[in-house]
LOMIVEX-549184 format. One record per residue (C-alpha): x, y, z; residue number from 1; residue in three letters. Coordinates in steps of 0.1 Angstrom, whole numbers, plus 5000, padded with zeros to 4 digits. Layout:
REM LOMIVEX-549184
{c1: X, c2: Y, c3: Z, n: NUM, res: ALA};
...
//
This chain:
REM LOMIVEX-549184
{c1: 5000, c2: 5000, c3: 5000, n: 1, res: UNK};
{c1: 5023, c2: 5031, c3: 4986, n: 2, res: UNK};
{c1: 5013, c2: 5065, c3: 5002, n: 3, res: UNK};
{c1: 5020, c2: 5099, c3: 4994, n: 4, res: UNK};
{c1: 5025, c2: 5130, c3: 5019, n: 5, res: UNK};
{c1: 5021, c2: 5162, c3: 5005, n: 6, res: UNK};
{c1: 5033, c2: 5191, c3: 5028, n: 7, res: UNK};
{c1: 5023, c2: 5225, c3: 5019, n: 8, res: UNK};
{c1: 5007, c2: 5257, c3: 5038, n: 9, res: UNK};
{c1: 4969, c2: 5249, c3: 5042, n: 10, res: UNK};
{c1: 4947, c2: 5241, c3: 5010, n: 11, res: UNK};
{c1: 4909, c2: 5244, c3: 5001, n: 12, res: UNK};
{c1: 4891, c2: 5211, c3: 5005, n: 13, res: UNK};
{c1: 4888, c2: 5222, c3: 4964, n: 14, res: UNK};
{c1: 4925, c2: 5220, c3: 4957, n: 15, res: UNK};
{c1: 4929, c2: 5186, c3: 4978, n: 16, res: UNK};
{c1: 4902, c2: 5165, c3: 4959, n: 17, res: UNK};
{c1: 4923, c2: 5180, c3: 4922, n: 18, res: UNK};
{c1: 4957, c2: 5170, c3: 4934, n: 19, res: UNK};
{c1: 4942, c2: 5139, c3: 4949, n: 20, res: UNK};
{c1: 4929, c2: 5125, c3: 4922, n: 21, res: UNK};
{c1: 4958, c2: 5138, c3: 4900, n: 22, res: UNK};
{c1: 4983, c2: 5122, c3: 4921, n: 23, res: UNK};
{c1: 4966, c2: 5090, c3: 4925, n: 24, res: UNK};
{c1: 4959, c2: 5084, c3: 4894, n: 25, res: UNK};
{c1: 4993, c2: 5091, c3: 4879, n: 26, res: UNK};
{c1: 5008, c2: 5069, c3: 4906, n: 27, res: UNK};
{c1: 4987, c2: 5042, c3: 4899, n: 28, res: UNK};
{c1: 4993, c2: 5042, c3: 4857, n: 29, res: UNK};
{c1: 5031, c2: 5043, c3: 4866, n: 30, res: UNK};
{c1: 5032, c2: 5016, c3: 4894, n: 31, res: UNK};
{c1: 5002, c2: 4994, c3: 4883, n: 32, res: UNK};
{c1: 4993, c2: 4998, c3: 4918, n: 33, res: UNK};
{c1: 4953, c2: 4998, c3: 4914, n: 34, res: UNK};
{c1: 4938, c2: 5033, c3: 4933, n: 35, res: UNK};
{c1: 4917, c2: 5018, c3: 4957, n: 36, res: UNK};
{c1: 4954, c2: 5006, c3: 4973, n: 37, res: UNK};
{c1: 4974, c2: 5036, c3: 4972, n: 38, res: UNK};
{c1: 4969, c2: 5064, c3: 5000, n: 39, res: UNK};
{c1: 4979, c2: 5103, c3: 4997, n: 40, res: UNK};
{c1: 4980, c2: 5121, c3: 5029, n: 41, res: UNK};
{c1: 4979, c2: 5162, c3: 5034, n: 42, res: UNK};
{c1: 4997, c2: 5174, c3: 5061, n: 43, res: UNK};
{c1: 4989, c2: 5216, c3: 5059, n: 44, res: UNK};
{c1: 5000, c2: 5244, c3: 5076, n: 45, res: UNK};
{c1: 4991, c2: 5276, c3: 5087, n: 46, res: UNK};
{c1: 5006, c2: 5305, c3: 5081, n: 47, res: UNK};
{c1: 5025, c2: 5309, c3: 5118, n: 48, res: UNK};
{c1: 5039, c2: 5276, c3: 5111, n: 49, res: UNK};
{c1: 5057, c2: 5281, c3: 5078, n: 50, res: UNK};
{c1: 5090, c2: 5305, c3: 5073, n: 51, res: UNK};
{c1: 5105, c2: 5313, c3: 5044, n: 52, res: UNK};
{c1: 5142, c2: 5329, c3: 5046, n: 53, res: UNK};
{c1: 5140, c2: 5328, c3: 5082, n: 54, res: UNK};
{c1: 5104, c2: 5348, c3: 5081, n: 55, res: UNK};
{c1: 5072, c2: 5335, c3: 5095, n: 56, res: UNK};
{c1: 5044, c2: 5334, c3: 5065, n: 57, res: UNK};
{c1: 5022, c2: 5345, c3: 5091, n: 58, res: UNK};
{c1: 5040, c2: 5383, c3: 5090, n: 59, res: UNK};
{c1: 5050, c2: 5382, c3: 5049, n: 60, res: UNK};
{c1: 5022, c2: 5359, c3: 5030, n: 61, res: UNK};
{c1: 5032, c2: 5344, c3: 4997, n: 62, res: UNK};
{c1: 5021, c2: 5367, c3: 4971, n: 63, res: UNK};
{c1: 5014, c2: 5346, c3: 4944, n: 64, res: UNK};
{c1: 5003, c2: 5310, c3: 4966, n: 65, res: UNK};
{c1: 4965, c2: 5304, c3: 4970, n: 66, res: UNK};
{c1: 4949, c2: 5278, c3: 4996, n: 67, res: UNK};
{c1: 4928, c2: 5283, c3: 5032, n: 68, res: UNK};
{c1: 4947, c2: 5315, c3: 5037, n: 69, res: UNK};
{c1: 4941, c2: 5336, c3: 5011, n: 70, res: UNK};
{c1: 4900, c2: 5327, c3: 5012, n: 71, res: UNK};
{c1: 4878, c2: 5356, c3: 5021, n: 72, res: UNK};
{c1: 4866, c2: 5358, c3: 5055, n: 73, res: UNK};
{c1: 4830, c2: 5358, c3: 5063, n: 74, res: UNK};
{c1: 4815, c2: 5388, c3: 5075, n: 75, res: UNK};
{c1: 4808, c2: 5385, c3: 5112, n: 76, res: UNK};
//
């Protein structure tokens, strides 16, 4: 049973189901694995638990990244 770990800062339920099904399925036409045996694993981050150049994302955001942290907040 392969699996696959993707770190990254925190993605949209959205973005997990494409790369999901993107990475499974490539991984299965390569390893012959069938899809229902191979497992892929997010492990996300927020913002105050990710640094770049020795900067927390949390005080300089990636610009150009989108996931969970750049989706509008709901008005109160």
């Amino acid at each position: 049973m392969p699996a696959i770990i993707v770190h990254s800062l925190e993605l949209t339920d959205e973005q997990k189901e494409i790369l999901a099904d993107k990475y499974i399925t490539i991984f299965s036409e390569i390893s012959k694995v069938p899809k229902d045996r191979i497992y892929l694993f997010f492990d996300g981050y927020t913002l105050d638990n990710a640094a770049c150049d020795g900067i927390l994302f949390s005080k300089r955001p990636p610009k150009l990244a989108v996931g969970k942290f750049s989706q509008q907040k709901p008005a109160p």
